[in-house]
C-alpha positions as CSV (number, residue, x, y, z in Angstrom):
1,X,-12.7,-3.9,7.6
2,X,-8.9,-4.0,5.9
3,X,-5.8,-4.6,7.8
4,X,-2.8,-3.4,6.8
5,X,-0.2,-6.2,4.8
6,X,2.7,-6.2,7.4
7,X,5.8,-8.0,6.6
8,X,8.6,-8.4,9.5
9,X,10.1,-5.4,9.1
10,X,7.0,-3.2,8.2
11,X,5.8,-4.5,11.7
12,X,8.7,-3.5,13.5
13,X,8.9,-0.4,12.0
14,X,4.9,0.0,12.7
15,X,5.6,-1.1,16.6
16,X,8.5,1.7,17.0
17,X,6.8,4.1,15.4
18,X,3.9,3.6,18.1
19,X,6.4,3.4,20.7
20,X,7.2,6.9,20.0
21,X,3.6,7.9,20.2
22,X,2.9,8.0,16.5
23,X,-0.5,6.5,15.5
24,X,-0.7,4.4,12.5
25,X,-3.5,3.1,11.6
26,X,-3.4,-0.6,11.0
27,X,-7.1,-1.2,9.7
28,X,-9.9,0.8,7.8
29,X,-13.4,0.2,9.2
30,X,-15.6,1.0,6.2
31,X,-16.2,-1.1,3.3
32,X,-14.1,-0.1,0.1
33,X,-15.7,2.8,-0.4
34,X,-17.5,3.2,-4.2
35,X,-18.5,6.8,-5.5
36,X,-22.5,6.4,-7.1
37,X,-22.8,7.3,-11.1
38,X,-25.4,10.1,-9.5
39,X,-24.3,12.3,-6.8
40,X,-27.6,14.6,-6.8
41,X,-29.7,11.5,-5.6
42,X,-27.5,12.2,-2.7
43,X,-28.1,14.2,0.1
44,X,-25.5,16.5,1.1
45,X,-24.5,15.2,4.3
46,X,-24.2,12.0,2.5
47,X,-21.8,13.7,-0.2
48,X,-19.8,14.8,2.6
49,X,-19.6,11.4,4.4
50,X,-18.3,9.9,1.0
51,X,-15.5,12.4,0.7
52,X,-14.4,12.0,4.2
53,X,-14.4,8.3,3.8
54,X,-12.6,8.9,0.4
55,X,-10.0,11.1,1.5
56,X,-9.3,8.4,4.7
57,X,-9.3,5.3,2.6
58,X,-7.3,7.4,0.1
59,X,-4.9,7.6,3.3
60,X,-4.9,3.9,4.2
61,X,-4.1,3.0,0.7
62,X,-0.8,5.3,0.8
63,X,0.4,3.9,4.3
64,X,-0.1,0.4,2.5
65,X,1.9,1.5,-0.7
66,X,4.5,2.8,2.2
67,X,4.3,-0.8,4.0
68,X,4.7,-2.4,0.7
69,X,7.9,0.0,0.0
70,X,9.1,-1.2,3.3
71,X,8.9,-4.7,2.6
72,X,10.3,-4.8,-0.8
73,X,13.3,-3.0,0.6
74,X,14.3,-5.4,3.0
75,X,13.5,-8.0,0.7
76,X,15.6,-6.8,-1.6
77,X,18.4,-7.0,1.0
78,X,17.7,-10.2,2.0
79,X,18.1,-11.6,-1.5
80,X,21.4,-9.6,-1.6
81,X,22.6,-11.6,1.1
82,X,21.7,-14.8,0.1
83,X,23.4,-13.9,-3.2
84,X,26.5,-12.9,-1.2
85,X,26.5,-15.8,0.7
86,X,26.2,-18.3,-2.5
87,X,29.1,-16.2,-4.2
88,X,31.6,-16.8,-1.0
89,X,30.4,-20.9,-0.3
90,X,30.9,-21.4,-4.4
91,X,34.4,-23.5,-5.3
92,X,36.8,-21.2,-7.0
93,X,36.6,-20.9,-10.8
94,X,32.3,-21.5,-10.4
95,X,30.7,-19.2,-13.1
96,X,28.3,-16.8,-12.2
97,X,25.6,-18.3,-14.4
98,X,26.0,-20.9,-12.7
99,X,25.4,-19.2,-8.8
100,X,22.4,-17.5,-10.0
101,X,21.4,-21.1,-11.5
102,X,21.9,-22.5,-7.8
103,X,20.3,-19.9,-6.0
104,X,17.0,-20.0,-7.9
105,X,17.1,-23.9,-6.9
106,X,17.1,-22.9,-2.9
107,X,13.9,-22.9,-1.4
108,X,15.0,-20.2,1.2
109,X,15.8,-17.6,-2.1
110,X,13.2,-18.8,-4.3
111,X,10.4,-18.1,-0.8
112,X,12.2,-14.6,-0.7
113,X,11.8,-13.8,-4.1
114,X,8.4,-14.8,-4.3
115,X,7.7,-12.4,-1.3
116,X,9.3,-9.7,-3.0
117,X,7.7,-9.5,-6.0
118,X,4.5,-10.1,-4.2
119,X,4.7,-7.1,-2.4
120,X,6.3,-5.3,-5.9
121,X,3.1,-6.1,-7.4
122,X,1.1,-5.0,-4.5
123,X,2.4,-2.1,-4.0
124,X,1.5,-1.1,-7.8
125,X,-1.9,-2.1,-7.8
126,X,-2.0,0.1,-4.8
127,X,-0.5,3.0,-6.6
128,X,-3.0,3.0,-9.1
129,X,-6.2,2.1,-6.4
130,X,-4.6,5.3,-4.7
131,X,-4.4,7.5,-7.4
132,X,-8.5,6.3,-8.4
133,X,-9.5,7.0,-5.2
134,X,-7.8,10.5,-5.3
135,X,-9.8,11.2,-8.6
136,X,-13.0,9.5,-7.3
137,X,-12.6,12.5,-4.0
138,X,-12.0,15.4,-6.8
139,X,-15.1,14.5,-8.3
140,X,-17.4,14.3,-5.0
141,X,-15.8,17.8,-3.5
142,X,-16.5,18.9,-6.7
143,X,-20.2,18.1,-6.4
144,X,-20.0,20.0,-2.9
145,X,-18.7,23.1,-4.2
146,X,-20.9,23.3,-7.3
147,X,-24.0,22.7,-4.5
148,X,-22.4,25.2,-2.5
149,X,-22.6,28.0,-5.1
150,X,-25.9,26.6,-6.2
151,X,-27.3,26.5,-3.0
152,X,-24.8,28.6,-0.1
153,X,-23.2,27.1,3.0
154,X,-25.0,24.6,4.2
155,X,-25.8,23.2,8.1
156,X,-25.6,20.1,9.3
């Protein structure tokens, strides 16, 4: 099973949104789902179970990328402020080379940006896991439409 990667204000988001009667999905109960080097050893209900489960893990990876979005955004605002905050608290006359020098020194800014560029980087590697997954489901419905003109609908 995966959970979803909420940050404070993906979870509040995620809470509302529920709150308003929208579902979202905050795990995926397969394993990570892999498409075999031979789809014809497989039969076709089984091809149609892998591209269901592709197409919904395809789905969970974008709500992550989203909840990754989320968090970088208010990351990104809370660094703002802390760089706000240094700017009005420096003496008069301090360079800015200098503020940036003292921020990066403050464990509360240094713990923030570390979070943001966590969830930066995860939201990439998502990108691209979604974008694989999307190709890995083109190839498996296109195995069920070849079978379908080589064989006719089929019944499950």
């Amino acid at each position: 099973m995966i959970e979803l990667d909420l940050d404070v204000s993906s979870k509040t988001v995620v809470s509302n949104l529920t709150k308003q009667g929208i579902f979202i999905p905050t795990t995926f109960d397969y394993e990570t789902p892999t498409v075999p080097s031979d789809l014809t050893a497989m039969s076709h209900e089984e091809v149609i179970n892998l591209y269901n489960i592709l197409v919904e893990y395809g789905n969970f990876l974008a709500l992550q990328t989203t909840v990754a979005e989320i968090s970088v955004t208010e990351l990104d605002k809370q660094l703002k402020l802390q760089e706000a905050e240094a700017t009005h608290a420096a003496a008069k006359g301090t360079t800015a080379t200098k503020i940036k020098a003292d921020l990066l020194v403050l464990p509360g800014y240094q713990s923030t940006l570390d979070r943001r560029d966590y969830y930066a980087a995860y939201g990439s590697l998502l990108k691209t896991l979604q974008k694989n997954t999307g190709e890995q489901a083109w190839v498996v419905k296109a195995d069920l439409q070849r079978r379908k003109q080589a064989f006719g609908s089929f019944t499950a």
